[in-house]
Chimera marker file (.cmm) of the C-alpha trace (Angstrom):
<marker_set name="trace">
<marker id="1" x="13.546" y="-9.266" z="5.458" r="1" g="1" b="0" radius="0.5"/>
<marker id="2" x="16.218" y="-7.643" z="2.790" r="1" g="1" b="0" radius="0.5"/>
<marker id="3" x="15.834" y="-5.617" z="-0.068" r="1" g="1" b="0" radius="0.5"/>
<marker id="4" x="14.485" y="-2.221" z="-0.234" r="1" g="1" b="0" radius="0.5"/>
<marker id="5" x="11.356" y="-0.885" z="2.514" r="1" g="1" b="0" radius="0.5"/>
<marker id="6" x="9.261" y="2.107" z="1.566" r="1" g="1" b="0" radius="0.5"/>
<marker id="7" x="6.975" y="2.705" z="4.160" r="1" g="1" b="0" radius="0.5"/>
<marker id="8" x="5.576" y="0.172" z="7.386" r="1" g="1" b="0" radius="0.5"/>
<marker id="9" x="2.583" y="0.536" z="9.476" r="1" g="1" b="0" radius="0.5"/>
<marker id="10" x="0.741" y="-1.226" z="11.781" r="1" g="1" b="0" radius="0.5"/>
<marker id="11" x="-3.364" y="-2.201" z="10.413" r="1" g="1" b="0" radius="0.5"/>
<marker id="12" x="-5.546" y="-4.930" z="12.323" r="1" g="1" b="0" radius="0.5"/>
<marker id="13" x="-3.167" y="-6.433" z="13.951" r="1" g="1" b="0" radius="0.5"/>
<marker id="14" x="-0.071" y="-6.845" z="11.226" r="1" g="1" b="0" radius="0.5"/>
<marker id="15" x="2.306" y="-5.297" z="10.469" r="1" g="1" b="0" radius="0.5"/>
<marker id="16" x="2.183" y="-3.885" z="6.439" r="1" g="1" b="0" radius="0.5"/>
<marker id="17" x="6.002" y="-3.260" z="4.740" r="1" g="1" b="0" radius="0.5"/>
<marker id="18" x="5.627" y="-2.077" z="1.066" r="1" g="1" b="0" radius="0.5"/>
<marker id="19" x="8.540" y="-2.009" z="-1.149" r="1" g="1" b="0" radius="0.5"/>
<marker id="20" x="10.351" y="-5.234" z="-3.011" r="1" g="1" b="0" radius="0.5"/>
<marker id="21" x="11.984" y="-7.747" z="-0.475" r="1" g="1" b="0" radius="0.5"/>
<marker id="22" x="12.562" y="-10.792" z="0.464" r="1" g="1" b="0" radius="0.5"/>
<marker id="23" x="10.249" y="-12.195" z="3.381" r="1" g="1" b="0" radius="0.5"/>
<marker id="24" x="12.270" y="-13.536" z="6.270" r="1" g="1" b="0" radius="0.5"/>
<marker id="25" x="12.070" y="-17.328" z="4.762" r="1" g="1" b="0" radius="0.5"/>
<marker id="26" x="13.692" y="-16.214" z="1.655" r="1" g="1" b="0" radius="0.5"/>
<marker id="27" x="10.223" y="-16.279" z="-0.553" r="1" g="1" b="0" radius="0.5"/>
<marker id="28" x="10.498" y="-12.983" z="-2.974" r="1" g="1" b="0" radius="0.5"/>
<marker id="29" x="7.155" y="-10.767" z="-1.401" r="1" g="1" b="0" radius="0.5"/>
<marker id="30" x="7.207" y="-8.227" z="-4.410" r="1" g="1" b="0" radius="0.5"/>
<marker id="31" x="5.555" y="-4.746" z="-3.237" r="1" g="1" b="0" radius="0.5"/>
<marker id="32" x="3.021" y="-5.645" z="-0.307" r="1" g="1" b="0" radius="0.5"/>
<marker id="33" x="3.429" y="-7.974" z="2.642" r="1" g="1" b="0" radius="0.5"/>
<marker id="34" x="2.327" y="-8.371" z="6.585" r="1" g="1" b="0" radius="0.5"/>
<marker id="35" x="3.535" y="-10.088" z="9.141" r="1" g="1" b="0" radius="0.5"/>
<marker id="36" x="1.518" y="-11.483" z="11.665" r="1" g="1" b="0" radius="0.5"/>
<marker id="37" x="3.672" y="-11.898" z="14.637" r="1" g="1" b="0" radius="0.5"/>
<marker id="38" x="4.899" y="-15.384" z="13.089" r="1" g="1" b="0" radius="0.5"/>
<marker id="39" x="5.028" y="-15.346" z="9.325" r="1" g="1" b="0" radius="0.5"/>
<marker id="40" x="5.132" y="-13.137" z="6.581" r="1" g="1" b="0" radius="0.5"/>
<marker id="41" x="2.494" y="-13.240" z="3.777" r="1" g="1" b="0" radius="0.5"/>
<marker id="42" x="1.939" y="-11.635" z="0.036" r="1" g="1" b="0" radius="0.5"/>
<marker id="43" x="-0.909" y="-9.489" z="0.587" r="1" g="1" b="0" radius="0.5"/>
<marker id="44" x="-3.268" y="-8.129" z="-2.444" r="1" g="1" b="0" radius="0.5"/>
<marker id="45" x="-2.085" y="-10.419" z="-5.311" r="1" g="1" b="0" radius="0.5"/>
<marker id="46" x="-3.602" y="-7.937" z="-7.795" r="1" g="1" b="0" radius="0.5"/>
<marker id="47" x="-0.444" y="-5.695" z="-6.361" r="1" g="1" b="0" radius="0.5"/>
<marker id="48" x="1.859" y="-8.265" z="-6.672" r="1" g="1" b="0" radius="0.5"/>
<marker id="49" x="1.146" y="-9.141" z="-10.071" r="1" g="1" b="0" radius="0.5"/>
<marker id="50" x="0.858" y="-6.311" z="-11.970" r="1" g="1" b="0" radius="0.5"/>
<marker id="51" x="2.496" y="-3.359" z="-9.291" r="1" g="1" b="0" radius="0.5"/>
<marker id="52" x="5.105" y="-0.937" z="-10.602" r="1" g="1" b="0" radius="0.5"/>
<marker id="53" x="5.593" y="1.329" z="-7.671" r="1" g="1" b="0" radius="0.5"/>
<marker id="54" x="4.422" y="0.550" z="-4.105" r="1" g="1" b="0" radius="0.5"/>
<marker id="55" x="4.700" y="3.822" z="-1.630" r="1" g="1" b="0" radius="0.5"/>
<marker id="56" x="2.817" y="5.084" z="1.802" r="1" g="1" b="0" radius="0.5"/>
<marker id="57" x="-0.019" y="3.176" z="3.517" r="1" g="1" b="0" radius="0.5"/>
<marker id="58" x="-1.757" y="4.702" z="6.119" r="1" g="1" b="0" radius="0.5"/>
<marker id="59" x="-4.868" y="3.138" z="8.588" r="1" g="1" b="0" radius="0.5"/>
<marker id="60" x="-8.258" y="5.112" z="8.069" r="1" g="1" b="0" radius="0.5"/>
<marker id="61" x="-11.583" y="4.730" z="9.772" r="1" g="1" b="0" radius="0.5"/>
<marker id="62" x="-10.921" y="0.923" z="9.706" r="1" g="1" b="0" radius="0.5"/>
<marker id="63" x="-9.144" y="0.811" z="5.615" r="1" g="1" b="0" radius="0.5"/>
<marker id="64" x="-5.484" y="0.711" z="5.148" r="1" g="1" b="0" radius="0.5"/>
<marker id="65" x="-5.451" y="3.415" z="2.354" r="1" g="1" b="0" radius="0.5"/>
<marker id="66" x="-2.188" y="2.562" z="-0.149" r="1" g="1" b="0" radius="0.5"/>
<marker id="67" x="-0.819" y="4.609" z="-2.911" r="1" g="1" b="0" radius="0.5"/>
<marker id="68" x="0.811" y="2.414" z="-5.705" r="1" g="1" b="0" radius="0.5"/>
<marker id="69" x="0.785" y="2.689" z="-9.301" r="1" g="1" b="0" radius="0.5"/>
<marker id="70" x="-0.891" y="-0.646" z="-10.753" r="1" g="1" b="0" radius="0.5"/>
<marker id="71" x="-0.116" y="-1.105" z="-14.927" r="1" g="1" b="0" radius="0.5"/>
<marker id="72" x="-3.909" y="-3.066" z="-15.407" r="1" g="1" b="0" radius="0.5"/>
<marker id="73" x="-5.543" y="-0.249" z="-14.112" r="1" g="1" b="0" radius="0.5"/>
<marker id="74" x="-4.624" y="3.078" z="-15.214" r="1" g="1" b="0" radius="0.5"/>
<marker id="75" x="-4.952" y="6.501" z="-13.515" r="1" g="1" b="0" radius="0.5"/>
<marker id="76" x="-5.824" y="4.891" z="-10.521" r="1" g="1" b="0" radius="0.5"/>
<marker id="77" x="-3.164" y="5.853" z="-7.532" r="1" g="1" b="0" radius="0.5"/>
<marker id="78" x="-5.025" y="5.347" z="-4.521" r="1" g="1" b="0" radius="0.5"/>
<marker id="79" x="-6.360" y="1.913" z="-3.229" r="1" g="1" b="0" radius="0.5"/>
<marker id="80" x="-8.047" y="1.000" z="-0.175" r="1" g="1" b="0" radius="0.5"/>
<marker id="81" x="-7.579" y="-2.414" z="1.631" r="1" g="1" b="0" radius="0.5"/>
<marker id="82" x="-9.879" y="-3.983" z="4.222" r="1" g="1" b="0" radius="0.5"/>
<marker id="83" x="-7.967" y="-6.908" z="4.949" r="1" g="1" b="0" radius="0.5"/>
<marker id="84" x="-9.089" y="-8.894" z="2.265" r="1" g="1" b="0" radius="0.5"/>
<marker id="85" x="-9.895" y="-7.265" z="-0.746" r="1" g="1" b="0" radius="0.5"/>
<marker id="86" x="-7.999" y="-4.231" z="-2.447" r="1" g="1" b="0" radius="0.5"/>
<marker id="87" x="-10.022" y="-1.635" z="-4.735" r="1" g="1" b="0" radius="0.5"/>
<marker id="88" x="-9.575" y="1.481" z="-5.832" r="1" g="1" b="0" radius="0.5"/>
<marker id="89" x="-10.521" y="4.465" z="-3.401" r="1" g="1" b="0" radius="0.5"/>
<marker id="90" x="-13.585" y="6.077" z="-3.986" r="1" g="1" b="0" radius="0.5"/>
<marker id="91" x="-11.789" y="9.628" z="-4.403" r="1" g="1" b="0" radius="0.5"/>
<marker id="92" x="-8.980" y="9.796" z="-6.593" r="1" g="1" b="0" radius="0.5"/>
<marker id="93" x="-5.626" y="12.049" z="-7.410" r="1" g="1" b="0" radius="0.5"/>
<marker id="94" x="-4.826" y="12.760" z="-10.731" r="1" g="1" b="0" radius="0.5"/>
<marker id="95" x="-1.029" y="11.434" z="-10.200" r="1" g="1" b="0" radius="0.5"/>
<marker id="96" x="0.661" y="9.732" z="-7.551" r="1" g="1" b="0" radius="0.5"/>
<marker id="97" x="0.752" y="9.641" z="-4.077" r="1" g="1" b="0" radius="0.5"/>
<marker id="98" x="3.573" y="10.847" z="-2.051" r="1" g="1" b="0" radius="0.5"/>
<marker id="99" x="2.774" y="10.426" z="1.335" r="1" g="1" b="0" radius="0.5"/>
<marker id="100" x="-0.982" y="9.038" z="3.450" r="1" g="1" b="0" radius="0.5"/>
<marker id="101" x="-1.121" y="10.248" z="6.926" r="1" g="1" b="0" radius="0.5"/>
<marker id="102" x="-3.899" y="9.920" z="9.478" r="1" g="1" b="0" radius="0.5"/>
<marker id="103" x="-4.445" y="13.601" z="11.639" r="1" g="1" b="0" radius="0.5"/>
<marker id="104" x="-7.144" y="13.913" z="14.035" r="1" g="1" b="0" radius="0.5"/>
<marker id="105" x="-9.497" y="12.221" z="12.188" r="1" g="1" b="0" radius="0.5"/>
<marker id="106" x="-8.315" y="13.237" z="8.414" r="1" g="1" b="0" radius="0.5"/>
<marker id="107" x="-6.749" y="11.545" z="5.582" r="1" g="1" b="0" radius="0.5"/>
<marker id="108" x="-4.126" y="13.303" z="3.997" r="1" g="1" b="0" radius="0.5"/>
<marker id="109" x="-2.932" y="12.634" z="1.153" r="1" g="1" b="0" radius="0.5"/>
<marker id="110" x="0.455" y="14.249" z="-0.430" r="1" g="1" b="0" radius="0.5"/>
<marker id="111" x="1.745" y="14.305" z="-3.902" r="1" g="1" b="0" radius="0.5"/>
<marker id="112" x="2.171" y="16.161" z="-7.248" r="1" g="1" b="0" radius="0.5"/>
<marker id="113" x="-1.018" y="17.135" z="-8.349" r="1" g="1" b="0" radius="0.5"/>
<marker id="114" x="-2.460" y="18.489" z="-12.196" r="1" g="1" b="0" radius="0.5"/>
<marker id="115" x="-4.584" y="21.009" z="-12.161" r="1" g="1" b="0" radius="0.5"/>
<marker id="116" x="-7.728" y="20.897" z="-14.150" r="1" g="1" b="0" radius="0.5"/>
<link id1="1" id2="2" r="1" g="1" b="0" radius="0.2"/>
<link id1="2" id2="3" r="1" g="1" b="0" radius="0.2"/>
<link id1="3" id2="4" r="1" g="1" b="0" radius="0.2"/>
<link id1="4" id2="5" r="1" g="1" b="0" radius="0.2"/>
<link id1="5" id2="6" r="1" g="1" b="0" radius="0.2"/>
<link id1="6" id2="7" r="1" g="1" b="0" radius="0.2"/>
<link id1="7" id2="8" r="1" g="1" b="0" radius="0.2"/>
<link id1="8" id2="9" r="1" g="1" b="0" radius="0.2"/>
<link id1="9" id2="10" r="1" g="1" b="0" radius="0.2"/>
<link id1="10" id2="11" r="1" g="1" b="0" radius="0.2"/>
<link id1="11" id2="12" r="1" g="1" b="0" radius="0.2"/>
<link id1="12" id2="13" r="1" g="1" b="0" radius="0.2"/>
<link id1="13" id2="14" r="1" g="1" b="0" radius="0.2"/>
<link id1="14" id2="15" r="1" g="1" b="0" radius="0.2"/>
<link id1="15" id2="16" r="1" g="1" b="0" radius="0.2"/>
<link id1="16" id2="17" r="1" g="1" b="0" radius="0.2"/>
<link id1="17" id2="18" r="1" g="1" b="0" radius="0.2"/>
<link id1="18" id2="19" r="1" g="1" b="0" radius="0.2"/>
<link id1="19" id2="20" r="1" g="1" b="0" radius="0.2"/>
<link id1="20" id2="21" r="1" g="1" b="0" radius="0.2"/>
<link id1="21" id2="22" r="1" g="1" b="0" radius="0.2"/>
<link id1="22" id2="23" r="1" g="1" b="0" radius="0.2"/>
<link id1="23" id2="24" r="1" g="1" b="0" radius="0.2"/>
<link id1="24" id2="25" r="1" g="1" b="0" radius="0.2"/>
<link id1="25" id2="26" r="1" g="1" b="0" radius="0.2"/>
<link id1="26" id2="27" r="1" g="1" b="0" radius="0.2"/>
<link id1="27" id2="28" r="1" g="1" b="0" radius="0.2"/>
<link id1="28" id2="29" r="1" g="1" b="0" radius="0.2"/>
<link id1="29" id2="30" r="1" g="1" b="0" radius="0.2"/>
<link id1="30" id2="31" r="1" g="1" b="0" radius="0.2"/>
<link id1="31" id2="32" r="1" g="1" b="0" radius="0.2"/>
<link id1="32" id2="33" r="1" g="1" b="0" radius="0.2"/>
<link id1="33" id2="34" r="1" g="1" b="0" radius="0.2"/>
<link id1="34" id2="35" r="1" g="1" b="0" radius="0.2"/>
<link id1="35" id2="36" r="1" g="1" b="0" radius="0.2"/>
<link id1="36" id2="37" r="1" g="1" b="0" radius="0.2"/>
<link id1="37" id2="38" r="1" g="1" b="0" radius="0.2"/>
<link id1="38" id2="39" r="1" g="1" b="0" radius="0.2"/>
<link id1="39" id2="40" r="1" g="1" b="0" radius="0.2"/>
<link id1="40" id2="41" r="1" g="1" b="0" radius="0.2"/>
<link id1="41" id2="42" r="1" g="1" b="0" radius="0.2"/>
<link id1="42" id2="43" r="1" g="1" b="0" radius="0.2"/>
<link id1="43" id2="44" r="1" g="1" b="0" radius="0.2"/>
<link id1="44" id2="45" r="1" g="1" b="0" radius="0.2"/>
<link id1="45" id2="46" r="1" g="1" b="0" radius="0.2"/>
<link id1="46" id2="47" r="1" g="1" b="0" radius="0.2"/>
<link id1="47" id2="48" r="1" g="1" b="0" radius="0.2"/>
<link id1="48" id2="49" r="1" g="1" b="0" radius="0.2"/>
<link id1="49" id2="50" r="1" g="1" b="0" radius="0.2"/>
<link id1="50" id2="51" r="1" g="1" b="0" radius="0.2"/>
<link id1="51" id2="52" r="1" g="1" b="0" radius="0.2"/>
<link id1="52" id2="53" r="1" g="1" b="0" radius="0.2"/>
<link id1="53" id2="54" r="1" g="1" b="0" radius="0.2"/>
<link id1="54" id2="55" r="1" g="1" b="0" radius="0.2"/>
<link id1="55" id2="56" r="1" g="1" b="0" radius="0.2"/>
<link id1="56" id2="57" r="1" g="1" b="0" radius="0.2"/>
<link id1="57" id2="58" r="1" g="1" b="0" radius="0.2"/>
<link id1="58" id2="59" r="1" g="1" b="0" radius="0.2"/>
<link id1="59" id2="60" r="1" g="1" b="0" radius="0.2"/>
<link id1="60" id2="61" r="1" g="1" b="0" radius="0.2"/>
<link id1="61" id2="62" r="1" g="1" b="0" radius="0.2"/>
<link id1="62" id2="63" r="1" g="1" b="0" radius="0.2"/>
<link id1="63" id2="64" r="1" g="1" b="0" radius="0.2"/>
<link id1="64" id2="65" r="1" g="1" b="0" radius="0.2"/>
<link id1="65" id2="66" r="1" g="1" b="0" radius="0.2"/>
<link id1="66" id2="67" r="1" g="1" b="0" radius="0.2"/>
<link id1="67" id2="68" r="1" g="1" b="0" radius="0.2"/>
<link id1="68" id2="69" r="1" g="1" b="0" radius="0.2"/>
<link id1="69" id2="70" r="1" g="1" b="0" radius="0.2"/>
<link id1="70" id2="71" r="1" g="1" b="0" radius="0.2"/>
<link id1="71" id2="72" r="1" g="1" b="0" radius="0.2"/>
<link id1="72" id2="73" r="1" g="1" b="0" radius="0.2"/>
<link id1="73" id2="74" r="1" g="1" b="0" radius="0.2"/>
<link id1="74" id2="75" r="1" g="1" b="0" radius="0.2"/>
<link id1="75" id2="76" r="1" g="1" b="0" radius="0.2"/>
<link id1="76" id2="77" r="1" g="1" b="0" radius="0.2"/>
<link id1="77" id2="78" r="1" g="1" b="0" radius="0.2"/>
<link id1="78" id2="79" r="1" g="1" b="0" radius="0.2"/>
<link id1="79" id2="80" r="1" g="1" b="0" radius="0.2"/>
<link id1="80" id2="81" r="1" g="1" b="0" radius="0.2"/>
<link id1="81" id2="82" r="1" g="1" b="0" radius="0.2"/>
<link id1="82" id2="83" r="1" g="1" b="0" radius="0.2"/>
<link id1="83" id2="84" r="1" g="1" b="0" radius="0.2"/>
<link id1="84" id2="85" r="1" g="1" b="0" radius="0.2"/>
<link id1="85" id2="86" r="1" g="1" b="0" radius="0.2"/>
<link id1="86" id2="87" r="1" g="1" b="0" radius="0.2"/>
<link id1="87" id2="88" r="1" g="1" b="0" radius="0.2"/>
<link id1="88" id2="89" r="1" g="1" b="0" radius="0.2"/>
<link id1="89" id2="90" r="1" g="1" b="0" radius="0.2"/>
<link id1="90" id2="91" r="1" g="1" b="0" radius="0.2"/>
<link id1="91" id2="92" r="1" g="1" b="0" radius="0.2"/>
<link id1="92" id2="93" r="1" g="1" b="0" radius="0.2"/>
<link id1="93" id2="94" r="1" g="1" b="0" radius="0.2"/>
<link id1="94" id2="95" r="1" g="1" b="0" radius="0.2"/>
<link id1="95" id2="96" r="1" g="1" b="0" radius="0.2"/>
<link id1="96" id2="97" r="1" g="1" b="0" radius="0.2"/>
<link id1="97" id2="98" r="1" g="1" b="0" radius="0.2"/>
<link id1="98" id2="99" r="1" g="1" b="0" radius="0.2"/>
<link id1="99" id2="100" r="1" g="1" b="0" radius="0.2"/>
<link id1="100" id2="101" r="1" g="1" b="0" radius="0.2"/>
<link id1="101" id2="102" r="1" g="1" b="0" radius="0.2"/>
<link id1="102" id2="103" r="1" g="1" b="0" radius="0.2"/>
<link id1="103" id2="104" r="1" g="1" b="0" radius="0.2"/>
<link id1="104" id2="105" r="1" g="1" b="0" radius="0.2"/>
<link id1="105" id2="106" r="1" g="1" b="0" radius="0.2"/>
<link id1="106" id2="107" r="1" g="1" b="0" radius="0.2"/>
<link id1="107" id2="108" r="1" g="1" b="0" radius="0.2"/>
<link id1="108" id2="109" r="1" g="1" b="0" radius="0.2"/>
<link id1="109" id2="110" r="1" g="1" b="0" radius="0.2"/>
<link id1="110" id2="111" r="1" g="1" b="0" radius="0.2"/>
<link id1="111" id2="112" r="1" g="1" b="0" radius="0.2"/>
<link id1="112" id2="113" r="1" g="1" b="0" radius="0.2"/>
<link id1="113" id2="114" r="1" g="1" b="0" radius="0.2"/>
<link id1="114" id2="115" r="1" g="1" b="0" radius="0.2"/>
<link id1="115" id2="116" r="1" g="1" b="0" radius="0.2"/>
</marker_set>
């Protein structure tokens, strides 16, 4: 894979790079891909399509919780993806996500918040 990684983790399995590459095979994998121990694939095409920014993932009580800035759907910088579908997470920042980490049972999530 070349071009530029922003954050990897392992989720059911695969392992998630997000960032804009180039998949081992030479196919352009803009923002979100997995590999699954034999081939990389695209994953969330709603990302792909219409992604500006692609940062931290992090595995959450079964989700792999993403932040990325999507231009279709505004003020919306946390998604959660199952493994099939991505949506937008139920509780949301009011600017983007820095960093997702998984603590004892917590989701943190890191960033540059407004205050209201």
């Amino acid at each position: 894979m070349t071009g530029e990684n922003n954050d990897m983790c392992v989720y059911k399995n695969k392992l998630y790079v997000s960032g804009c590459f180039h998949n081992g095979i030479g196919n352009y994998s803009p923002h979100f891909a997995c590999y699954n121990g034999t081939s990389w694939d695209t994953i969330a095409p709603t990302l792909t399509q219409y992604c500006t920014s692609a940062g931290t993932m992090s595995p959450y009580n079964g989700i792999l919780y993403v932040s990325a800035y999507i231009t279709t759907l505004q003020n919306i910088y946390l998604y959660q993806y199952d493994g099939t579908a991505l949506t937008p997470a139920i509780n949301q920042p009011n600017n983007s996500v820095d960093i997702l980490d998984s603590i004892n049972g917590k989701l943190f999530v890191y960033g540059y918040y407004l205050t209201q």
